[in-house]
DSSP file (Angstrom, degrees, kcal/mol; ACC not computed):
  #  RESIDUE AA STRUCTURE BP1 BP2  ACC     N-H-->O    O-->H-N    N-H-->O    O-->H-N    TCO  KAPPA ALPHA  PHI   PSI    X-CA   Y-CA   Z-CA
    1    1 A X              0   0    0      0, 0.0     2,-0.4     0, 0.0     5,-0.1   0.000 360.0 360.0 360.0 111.6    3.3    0.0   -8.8
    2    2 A X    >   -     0   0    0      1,-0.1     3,-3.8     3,-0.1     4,-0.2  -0.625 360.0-110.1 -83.4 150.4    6.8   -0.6   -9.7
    3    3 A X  G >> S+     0   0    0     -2,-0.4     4,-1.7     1,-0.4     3,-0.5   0.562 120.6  53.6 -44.0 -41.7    9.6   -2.6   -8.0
    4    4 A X  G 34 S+     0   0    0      1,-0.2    -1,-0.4     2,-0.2     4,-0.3   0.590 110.8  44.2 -74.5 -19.4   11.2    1.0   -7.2
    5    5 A X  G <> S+     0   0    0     -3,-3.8     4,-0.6     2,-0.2    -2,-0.2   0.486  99.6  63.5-112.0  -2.4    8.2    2.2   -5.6
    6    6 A X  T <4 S+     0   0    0     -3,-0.5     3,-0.5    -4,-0.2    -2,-0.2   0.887 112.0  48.4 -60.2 -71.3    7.3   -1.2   -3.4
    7    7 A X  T >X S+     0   0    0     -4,-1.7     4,-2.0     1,-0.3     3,-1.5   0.823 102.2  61.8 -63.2 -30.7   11.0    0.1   -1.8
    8    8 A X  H 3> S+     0   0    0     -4,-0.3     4,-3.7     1,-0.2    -1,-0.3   0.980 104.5  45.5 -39.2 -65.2    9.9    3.5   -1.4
    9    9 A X  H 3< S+     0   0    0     -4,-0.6     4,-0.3    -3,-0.5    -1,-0.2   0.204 111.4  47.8-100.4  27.9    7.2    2.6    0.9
   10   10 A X  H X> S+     0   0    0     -3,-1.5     4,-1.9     3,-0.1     3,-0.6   0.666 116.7  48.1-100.4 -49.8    9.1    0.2    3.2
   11   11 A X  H 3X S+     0   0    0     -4,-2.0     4,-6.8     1,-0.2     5,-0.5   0.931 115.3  47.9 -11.8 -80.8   11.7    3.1    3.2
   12   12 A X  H 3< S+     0   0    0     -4,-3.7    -1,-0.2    -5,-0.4    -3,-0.1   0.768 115.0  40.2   0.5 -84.3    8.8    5.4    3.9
   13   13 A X  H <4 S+     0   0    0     -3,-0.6     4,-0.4    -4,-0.3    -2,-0.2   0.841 114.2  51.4 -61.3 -50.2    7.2    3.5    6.6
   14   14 A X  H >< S+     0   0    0     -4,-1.9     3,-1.1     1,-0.2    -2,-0.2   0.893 107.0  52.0 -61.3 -48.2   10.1    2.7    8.1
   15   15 A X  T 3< S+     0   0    0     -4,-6.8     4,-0.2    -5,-0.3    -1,-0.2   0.770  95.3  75.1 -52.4 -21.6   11.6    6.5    8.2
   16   16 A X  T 3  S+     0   0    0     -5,-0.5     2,-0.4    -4,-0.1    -1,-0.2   0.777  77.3  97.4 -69.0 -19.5    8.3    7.6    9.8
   17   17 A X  S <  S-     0   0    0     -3,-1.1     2,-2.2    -4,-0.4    -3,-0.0  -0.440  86.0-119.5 -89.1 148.2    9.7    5.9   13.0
   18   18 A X  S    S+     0   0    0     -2,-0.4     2,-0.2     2,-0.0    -1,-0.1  -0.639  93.5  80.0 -72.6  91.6   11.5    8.2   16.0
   19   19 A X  S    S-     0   0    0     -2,-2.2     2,-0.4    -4,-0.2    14,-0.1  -0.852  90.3 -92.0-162.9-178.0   14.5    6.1   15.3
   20   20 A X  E     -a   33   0A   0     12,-0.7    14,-1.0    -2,-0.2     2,-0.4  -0.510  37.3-166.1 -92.3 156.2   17.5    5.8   12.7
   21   21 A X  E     -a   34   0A   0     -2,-0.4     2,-0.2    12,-0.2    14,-0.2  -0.898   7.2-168.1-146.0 125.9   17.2    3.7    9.8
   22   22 A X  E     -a   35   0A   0     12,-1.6    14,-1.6    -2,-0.4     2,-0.4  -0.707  12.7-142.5-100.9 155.2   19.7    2.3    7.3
   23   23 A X  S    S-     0   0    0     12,-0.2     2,-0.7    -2,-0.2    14,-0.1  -0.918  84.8  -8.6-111.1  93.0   19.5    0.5    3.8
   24   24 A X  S    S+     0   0    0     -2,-0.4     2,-0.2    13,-0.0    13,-0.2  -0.798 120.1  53.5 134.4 -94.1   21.8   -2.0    3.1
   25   25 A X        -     0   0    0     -2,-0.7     2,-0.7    11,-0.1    11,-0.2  -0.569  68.5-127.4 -85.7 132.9   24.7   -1.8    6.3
   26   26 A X        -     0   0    0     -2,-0.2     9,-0.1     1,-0.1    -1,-0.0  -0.842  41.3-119.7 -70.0 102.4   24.3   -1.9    9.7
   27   27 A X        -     0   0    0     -2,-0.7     2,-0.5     1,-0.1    -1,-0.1   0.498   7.4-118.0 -33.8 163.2   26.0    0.9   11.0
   28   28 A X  S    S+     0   0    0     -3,-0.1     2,-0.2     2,-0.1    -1,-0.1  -0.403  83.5  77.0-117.3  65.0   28.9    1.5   13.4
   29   29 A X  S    S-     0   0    0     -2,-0.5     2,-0.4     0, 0.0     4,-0.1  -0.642  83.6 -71.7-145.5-163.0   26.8    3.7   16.6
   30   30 A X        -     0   0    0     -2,-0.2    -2,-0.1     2,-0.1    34,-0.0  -0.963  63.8 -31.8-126.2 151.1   24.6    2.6   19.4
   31   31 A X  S    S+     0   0    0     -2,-0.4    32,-0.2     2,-0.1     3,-0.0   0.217  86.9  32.8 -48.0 167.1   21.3    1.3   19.5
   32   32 A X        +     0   0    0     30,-0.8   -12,-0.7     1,-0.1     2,-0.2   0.453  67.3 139.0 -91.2 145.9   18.5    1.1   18.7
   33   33 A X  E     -aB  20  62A   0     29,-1.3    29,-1.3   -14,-0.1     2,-0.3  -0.795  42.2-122.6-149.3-176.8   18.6    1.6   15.1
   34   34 A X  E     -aB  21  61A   0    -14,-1.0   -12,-1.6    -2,-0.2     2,-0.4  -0.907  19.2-165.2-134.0 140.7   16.8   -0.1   12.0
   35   35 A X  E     -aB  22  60A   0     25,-3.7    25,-1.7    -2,-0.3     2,-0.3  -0.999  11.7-178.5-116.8 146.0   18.4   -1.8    8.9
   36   36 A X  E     + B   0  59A   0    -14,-1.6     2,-0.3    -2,-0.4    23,-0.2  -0.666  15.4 157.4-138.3  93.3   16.8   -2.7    5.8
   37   37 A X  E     - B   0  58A   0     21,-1.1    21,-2.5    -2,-0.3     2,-0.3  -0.903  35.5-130.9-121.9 158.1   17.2   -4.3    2.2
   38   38 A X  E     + B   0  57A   0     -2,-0.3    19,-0.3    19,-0.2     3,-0.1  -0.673  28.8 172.2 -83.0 128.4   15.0   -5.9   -0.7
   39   39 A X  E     +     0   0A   0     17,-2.1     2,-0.3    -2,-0.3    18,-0.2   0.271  61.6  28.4-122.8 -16.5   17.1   -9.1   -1.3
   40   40 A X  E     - B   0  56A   0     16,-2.5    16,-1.9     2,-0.0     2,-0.2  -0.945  50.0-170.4-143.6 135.4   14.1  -10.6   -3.8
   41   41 A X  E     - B   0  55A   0     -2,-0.3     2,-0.3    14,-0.2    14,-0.2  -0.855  11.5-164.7-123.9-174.6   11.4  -10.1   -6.0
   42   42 A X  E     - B   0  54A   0     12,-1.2    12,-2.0    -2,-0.2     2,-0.4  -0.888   5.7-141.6-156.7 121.5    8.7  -12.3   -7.7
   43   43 A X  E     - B   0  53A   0     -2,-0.3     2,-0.7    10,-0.2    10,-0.2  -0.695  10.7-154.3 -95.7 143.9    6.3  -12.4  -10.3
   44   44 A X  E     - B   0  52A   0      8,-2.1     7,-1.9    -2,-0.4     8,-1.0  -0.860  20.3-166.4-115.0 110.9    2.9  -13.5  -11.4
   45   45 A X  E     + B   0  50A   0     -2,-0.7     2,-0.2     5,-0.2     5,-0.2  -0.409  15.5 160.6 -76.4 154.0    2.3  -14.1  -15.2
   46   46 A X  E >  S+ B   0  49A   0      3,-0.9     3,-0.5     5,-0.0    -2,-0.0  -0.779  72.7  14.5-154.7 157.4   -1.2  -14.5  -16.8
   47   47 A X  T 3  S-     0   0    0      1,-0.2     3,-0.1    -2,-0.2    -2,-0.0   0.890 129.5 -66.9  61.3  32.7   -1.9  -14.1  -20.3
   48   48 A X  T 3  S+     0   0    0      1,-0.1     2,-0.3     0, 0.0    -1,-0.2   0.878 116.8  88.1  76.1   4.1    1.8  -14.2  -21.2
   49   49 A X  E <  S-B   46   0A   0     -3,-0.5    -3,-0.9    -5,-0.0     2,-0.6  -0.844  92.4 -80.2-135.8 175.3    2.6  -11.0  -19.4
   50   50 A X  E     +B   45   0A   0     -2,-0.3    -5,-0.2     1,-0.2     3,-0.1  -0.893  44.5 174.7 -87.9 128.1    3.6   -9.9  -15.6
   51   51 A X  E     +     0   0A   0     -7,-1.9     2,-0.3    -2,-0.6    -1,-0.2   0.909  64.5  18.3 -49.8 -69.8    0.3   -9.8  -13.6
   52   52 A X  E     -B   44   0A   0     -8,-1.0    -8,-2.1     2,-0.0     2,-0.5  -0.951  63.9-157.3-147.0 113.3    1.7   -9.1  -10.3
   53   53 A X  E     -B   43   0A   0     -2,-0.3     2,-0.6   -10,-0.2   -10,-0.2  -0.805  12.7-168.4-111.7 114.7    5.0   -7.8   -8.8
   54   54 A X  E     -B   42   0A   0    -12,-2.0   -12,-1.2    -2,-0.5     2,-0.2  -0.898  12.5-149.6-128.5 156.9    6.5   -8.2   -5.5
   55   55 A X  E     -B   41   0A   0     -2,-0.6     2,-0.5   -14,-0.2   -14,-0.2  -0.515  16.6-174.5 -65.5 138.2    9.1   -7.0   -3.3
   56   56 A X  E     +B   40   0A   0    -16,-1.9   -16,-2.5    -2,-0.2   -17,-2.1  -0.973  16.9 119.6-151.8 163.7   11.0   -8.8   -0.7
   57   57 A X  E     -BC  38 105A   0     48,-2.3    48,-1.5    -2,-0.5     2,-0.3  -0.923  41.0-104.9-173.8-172.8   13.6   -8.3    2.0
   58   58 A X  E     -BC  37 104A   0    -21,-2.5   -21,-1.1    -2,-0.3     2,-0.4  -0.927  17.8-154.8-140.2 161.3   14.5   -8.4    5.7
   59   59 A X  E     -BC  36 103A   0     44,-2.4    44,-2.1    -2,-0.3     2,-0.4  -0.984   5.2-145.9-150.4 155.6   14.9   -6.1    8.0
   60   60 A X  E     -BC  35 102A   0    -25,-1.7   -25,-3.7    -2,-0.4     2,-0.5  -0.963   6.0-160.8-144.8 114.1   17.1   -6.0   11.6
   61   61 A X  E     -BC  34 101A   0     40,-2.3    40,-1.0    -2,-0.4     2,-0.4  -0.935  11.2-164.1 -90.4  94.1   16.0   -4.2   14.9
   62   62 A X  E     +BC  33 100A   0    -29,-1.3   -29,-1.3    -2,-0.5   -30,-0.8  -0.701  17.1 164.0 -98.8 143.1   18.8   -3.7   17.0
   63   63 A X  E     - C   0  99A   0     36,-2.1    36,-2.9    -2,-0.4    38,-0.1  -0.916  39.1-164.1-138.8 153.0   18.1   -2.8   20.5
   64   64 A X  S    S+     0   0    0     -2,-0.3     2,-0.6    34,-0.3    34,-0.1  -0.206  79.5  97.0 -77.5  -2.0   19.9   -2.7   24.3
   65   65 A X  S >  S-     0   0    0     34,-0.1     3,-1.0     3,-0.0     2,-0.9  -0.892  77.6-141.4-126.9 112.9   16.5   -2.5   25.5
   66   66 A X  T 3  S+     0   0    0     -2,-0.6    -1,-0.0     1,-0.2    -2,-0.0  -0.569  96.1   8.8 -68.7  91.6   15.0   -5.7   26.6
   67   67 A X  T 3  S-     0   0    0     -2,-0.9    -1,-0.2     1,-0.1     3,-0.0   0.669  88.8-170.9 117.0   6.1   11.4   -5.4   25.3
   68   68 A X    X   -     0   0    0     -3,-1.0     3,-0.7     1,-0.2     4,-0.4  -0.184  24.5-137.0 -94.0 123.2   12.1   -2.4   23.4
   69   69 A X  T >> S+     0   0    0      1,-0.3     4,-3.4     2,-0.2     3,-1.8   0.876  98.7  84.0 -48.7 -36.0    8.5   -0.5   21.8
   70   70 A X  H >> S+     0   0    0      1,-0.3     4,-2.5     2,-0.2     3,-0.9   0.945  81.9  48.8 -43.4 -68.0   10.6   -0.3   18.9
   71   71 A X  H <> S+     0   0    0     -3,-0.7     4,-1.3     1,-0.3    -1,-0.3   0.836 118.9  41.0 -35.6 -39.0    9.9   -3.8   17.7
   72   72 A X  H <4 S+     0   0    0     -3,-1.8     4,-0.4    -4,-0.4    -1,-0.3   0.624 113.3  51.2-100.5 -18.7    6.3   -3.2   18.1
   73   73 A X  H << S+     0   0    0     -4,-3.4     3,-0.4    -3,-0.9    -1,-0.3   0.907 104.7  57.9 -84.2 -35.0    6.4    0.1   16.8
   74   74 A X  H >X S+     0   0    0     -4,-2.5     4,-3.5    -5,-0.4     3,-1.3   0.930 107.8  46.9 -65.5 -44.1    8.2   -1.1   13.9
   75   75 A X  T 3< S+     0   0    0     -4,-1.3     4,-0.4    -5,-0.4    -1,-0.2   0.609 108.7  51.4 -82.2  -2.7    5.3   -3.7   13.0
   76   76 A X  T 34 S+     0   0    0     -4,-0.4    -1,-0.3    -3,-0.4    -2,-0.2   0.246 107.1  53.5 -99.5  20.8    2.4   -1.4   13.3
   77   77 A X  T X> S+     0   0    0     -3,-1.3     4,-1.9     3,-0.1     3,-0.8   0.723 117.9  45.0-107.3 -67.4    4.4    1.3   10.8
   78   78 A X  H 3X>S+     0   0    0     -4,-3.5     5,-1.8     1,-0.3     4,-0.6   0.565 116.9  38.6 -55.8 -16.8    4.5   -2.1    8.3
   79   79 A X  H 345S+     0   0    0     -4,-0.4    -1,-0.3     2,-0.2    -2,-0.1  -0.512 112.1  54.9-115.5  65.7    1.2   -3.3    8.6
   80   80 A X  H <45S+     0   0    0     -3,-0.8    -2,-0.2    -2,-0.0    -3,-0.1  -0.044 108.2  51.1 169.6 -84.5   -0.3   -0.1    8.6
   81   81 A X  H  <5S-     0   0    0     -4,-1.9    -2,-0.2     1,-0.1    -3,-0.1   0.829 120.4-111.9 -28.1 -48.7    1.7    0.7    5.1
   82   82 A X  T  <5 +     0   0    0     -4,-0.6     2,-0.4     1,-0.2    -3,-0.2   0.213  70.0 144.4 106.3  18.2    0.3   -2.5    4.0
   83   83 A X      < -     0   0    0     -5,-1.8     2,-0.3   -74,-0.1    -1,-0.2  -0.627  47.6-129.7 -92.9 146.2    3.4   -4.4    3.8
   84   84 A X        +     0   0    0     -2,-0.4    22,-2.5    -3,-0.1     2,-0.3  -0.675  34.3 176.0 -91.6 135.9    3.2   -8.1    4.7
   85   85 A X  E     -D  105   0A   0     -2,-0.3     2,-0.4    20,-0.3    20,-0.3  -0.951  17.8-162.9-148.8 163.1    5.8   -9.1    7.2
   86   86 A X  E     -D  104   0A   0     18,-2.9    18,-0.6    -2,-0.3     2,-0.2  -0.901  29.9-110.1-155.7 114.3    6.8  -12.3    9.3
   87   87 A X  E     +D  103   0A   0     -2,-0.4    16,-0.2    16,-0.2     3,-0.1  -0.332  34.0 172.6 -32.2 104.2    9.2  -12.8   12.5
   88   88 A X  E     -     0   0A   0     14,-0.6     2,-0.2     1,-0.3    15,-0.2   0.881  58.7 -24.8 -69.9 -83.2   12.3  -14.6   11.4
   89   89 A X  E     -     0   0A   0     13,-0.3    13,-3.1     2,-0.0     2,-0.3  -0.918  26.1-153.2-143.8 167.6   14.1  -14.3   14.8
   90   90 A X  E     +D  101   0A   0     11,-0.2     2,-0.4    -2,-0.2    11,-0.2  -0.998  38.8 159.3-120.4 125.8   14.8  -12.8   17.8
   91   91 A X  E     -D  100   0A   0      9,-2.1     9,-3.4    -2,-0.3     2,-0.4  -0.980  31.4-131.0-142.6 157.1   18.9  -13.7   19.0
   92   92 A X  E     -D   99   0A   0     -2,-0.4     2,-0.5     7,-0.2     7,-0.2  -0.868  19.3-142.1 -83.3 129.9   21.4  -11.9   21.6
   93   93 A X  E   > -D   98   0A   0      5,-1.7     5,-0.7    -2,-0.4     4,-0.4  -0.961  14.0-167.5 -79.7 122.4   24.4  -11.2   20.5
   94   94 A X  T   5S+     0   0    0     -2,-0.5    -1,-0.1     2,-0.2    -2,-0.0   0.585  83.1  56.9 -83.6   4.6   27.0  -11.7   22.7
   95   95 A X  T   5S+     0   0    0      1,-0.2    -1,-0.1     3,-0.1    -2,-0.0   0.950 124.2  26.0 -87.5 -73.2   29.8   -9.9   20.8
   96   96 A X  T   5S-     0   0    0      1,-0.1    -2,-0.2     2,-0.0    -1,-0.2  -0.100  92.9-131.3 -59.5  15.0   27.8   -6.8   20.7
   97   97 A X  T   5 +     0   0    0     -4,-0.4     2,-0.2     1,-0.1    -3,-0.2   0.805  67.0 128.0  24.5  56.6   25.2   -6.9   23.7
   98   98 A X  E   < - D   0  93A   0     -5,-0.7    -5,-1.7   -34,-0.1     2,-0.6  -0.918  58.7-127.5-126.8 167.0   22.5   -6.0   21.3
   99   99 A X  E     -CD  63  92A   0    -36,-2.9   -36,-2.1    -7,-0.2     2,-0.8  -0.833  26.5-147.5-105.8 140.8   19.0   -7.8   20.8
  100  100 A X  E     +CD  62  91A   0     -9,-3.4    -9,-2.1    -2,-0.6     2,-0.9  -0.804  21.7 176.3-125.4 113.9   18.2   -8.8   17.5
  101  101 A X  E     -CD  61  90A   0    -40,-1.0   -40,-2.3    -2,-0.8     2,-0.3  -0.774  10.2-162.9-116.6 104.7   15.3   -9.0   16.1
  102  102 A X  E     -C   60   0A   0    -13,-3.1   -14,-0.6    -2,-0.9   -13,-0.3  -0.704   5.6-170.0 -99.7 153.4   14.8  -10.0   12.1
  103  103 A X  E     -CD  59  87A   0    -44,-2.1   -44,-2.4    -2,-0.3     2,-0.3  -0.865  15.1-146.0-144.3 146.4   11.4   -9.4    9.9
  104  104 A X  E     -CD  58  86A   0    -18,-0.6   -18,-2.9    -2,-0.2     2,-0.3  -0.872  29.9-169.7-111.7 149.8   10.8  -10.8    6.5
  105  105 A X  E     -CD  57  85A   0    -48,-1.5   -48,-2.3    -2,-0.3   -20,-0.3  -0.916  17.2-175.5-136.9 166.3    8.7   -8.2    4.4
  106  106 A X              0   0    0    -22,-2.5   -50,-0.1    -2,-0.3   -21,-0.0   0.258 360.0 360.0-151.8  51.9    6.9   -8.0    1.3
  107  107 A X              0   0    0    -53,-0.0   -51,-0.1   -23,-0.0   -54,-0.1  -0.361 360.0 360.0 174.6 360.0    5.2   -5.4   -0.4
């Protein structure tokens, strides 16, 4: 699988969900919406050559909704794809009165 096709299918997964979803920028609308980018990859040599390729990124669930299925819904669409993911944070923002919720993924 190549490095272009990892991002397909967090794209993928992630489009599959009843909500909007951006790559890169967080948008200027109201919640809840999804954002998403690959910020790393990483490789595993043997024999002199690349073994093993992965992708990695973060991804931001903004919500108004305390509790929001969206969160949960978002982590059965990823582990479901098969992409590996890990709770960074959950923060309020007070500028914006949105809940925020970061995932690390990896694919």
């Amino acid at each position: 699988m190549t490095f272009q096709d990892r991002l397909k299918k967090v794209r993928d997964a992630l489009t599959a969900l009843s909500v909007t979803v951006y790559h890169y920028e967080r948008p200027k609308m109201a919640a809840p919406y999804v954002v998403w980018q690959e910020d790393s990859g990483r490789t595993f040599d043997a024999d002199n050559r690349v073994g093993e390729m992965i992708a990695a990124g973060t991804l931001d669930i903004y919500s108004k909704t305390e509790y929001d299925p969206l969160f949960d819904q978002t982590m059965d669409a990823l582990t479901e794809a098969g992409i590996v993911w890990s709770l960074e944070s959950i923060q309020y923002e007070d500028e914006t009165g949105l809940i925020h919720y970061e995932l690390g993924w990896q694919v």
